[in-house]
C-alpha positions in Angstrom: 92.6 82.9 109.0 90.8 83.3 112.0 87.5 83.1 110.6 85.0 82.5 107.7 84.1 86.1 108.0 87.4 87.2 107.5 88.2 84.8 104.2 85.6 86.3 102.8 86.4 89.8 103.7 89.8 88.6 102.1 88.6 87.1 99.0 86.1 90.1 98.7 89.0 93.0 98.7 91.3 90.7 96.5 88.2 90.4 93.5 87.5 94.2 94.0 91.1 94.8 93.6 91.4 92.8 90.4 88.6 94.4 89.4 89.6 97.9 89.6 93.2 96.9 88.0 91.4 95.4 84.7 88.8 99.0 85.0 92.2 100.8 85.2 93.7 99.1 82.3 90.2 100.3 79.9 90.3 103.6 81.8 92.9 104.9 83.4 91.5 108.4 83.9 88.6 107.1 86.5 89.3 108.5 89.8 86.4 106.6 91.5 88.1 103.6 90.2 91.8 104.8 91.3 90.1 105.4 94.8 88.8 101.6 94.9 91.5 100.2 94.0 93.2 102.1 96.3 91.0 101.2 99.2 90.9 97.4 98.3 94.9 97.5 98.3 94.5 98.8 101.9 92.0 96.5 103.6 94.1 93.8 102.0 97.5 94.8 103.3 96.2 94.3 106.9 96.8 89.9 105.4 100.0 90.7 104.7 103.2 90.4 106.7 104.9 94.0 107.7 107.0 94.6 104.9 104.6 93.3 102.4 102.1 95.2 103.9 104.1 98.6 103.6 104.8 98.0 99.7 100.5 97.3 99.5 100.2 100.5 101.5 103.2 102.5 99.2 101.4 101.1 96.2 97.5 102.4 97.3 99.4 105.7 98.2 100.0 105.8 94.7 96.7 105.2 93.3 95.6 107.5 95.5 97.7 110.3 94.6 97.1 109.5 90.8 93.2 110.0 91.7 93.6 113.4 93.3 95.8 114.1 89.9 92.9 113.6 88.3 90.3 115.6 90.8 92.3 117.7 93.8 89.0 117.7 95.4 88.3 114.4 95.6 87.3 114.2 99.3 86.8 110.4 99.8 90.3 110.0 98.1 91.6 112.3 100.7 90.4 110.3 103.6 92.1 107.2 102.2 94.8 108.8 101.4 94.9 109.8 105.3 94.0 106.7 106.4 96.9 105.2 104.3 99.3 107.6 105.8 98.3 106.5 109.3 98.5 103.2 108.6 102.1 103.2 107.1 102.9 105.6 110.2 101.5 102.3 112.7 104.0 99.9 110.8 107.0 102.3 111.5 108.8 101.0 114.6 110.2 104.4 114.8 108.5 107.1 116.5 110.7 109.9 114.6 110.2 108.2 111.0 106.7 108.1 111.9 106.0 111.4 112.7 105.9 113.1 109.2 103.2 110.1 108.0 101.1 110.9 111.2 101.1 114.5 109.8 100.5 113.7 106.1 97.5 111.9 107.3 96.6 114.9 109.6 96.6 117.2 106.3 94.6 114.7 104.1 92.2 114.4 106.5 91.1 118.3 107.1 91.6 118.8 103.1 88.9 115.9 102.9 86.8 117.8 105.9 86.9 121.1 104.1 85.8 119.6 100.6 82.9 118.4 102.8 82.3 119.6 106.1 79.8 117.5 107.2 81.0 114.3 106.9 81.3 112.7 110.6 83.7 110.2 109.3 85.8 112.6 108.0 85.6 114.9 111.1 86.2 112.0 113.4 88.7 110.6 111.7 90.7 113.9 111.7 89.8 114.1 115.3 91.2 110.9 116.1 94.6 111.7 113.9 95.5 113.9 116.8 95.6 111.4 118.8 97.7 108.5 116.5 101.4 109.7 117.2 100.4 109.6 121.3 99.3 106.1 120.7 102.1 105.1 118.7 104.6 105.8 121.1 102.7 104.1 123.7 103.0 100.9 121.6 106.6 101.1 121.5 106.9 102.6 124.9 105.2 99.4 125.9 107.5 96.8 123.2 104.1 96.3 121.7 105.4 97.7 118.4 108.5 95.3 118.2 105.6 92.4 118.1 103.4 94.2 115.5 106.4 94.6 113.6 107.7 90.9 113.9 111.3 91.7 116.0 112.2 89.2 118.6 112.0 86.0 119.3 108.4 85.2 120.0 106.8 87.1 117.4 104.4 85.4 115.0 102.6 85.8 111.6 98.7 85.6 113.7 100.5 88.0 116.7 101.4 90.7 113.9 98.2 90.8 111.9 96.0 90.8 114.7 97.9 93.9 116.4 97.7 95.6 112.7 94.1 94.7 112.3 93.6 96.2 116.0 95.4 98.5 115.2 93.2 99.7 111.7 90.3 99.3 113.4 91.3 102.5 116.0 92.8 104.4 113.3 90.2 103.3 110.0 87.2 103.5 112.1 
């Protein structure tokens, strides 16, 4: 860990995330909870090596999905749903493989603008999704992505989770 502050942001996602699985196990029908859970899973994934990371991100996909099962219209569900599309798209070293998550995320987020239209995260965020795949390639264009992604030789644990958190921070925010 870098930091206090990010030990606690670690231990805070990992007690909302037990949380939501012992709400989901009483009520599995709670979308809000589904959407949590969901969310925790993906702030959490950004402590987790690569692969792990894409099975916590597969995994909130999931939840996600399950929640929109519930309510289509679910707009906050949308936007993580988006912004766990993007983020699987990031850990992809390939720019072809990543290309159909860059456009899942595109389509979750303008389902979550037109469910509400005034959201400026929402309208940012779907802004800033036309922008992912050109940054994408330039990460691999410039062999950033084989260090985010832990190939080669010089690669390390702190190397790869600060390039994904860096990397969350452009897309998420």
């Amino acid at each position: 860990m870098e930091s206090s502050s990010e030990l606690d942001r670690l231990l805070f996602f990992e007690q909302a995330r037990k949380i939501s699985e012992a709400t989901y196990a009483s009520n599995p029908l709670d979308g809000d909870n589904l959407t949590r859970w969901a969310g925790a899973l993906l702030e959490l994934s950004q402590f987790q090596s690569v692969p792990d990371s894409q099975k916590m991100i597969q995994d909130a996909i999931s939840k996600l999905e399950e929640a929109l099962s519930i309510n289509p219209k679910k707009h906050d569900a949308l936007w993580c749903l988006g912004n766990a599309q993007t983020s699987f798209a990031f850990l992809t070293s390939k720019e072809d493989e990543a290309r159909p998550y860059f456009e899942k995320a595109a389509q979750y987020f303008q389902q979550a603008v037109d469910e509400d239209p005034s959201n400026e995260i929402y309208l940012k965020s779907l802004e800033i999704s036309a922008k992912a795949p050109e940054l994408h390639q330039e990460i691999i264009k410039q062999g950033l992505g084989q260090q985010m992604l832990g190939a080669g030789p010089s690669s390390s644990t702190s190397t790869s989770s600060s390039a994904k958190e860096n990397l969350s921070k452009v897309v998420i925010n």
